[in-house]
Structures are given as C-alpha cells and as structure tokens.
C-alpha positions in Angstrom: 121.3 120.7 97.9 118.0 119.0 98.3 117.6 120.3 102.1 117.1 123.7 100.3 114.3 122.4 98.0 113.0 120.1 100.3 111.4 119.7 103.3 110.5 116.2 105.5 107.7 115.5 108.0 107.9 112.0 109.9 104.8 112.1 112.0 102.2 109.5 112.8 98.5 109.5 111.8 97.1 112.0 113.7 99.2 114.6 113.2 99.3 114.1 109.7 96.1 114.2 108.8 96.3 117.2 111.0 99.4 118.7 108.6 96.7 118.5 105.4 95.1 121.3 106.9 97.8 123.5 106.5 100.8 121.9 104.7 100.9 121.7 100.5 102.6 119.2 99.6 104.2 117.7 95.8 104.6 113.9 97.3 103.3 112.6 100.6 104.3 108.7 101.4 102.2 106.8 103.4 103.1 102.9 104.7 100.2 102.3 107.1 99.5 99.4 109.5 97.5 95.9 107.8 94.4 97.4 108.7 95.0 100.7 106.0 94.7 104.0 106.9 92.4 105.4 109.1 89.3 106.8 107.8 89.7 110.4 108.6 93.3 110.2 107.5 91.9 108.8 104.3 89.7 111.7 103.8 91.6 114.5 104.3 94.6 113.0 102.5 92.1 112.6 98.9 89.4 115.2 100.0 92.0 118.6 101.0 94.0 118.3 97.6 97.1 119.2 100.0 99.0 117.2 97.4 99.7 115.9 93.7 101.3 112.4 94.6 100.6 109.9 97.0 103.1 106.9 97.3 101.4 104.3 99.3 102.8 101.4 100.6 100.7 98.7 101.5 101.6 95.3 103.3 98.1 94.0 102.6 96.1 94.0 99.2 92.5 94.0 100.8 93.2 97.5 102.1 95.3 99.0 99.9 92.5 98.3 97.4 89.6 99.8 99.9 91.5 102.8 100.2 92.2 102.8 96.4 88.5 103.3 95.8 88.0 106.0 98.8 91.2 107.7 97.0 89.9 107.5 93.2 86.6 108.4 94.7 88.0 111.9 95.7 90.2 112.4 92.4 93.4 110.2 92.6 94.1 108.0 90.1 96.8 104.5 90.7 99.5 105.9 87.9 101.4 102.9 89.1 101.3 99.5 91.1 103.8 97.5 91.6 104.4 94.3 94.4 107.7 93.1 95.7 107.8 89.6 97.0 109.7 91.0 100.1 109.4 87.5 102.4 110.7 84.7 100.1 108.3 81.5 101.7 105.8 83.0 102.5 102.2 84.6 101.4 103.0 88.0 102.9 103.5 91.1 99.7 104.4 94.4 99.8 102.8 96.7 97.1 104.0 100.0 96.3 101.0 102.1 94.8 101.6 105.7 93.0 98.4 107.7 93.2 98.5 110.9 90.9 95.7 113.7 91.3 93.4 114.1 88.1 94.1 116.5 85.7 90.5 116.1 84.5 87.8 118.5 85.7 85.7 115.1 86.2 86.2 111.9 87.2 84.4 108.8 87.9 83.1 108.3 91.2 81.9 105.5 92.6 77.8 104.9 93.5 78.2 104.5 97.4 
C-alpha cells in the first residue's frame, strides 16, 4: 500500500526547514500563512535540493510570487499555476503553484 512507499511529515516551519537538513524528499507541500514563508524556510527549501517538487499553496498572490523569484532564483521552475476561486463574493484566491527542480545545469538567476 502507499504506507510502504510512503512516508508523511506534518510539522510547522521550524522544524521543517530543520527536516531539509537531513530528509530527501520526491514532493514537499507547503500552504504558508498570507505573509509567505519565512525566509530561512525559503532558503533551505530551494538552496538544500532536499527535493524534486514543491507544491505551494498560496492564499495570497504578492507572496506566492516573492517566493517564486527566491525559488527560481535557486533552481525551481513553476511547471504549473493554477487559482481556485475558493470564496465565491469575495477578492480572496487560492493558488496552487507546482515548482519542479531544473534539469538544466544552468538557469537564469535573477540580478539581486
């Protein structure tokens, strides 16, 4: 079954930016607060290569797109975006962003 091939950590920002430094992971899933994740989270997540994927779920477009550049900066790339309209009334989105790390042994980084 998929407990065999599997495995699941739940754990808040600290402690996983603290798994990165020891955990390898095919998919990590992150759904952080309106303000984005933190910056050292950030970092380690893109910088460590402790995964392929990152699914990130964003309730707020200015930060999901900060962290997008941080994230490209280091080697992912958005595969996919997508946004649900999850509040019918009102101005409030939820986006869904796929991040895949590049294949290519360069990529673009961005002039800080």
């Amino acid at each position: 079954g998929l407990q065999e091939r599997a495995a699941f950590h739940l754990a808040e920002e600290l402690e996983a930016a603290s798994l990165t430094e020891t955990g390898r992971f095919n998919v990590v899933i992150v759904d952080p607060p309106r303000k984005g994740l933190g910056r050292d989270t950030l970092l380690r997540l893109s910088a460590t290569g402790c995964m392929q994927v990152l699914i990130y779920v964003s309730c707020s477009p200015t930060t999901l797109r900060r962290d997008a550049e941080e994230l490209h900066a280091h080697g992912l790339v958005v595969e996919q975006l997508r946004t649900y309209n999850s509040f019918p009334g009102t101005s409030h989105l939820e986006a869904v962003a796929v991040f895949r790390r590049s294949t290519a042994t360069s990529h673009w980084h961005r002039n800080r």
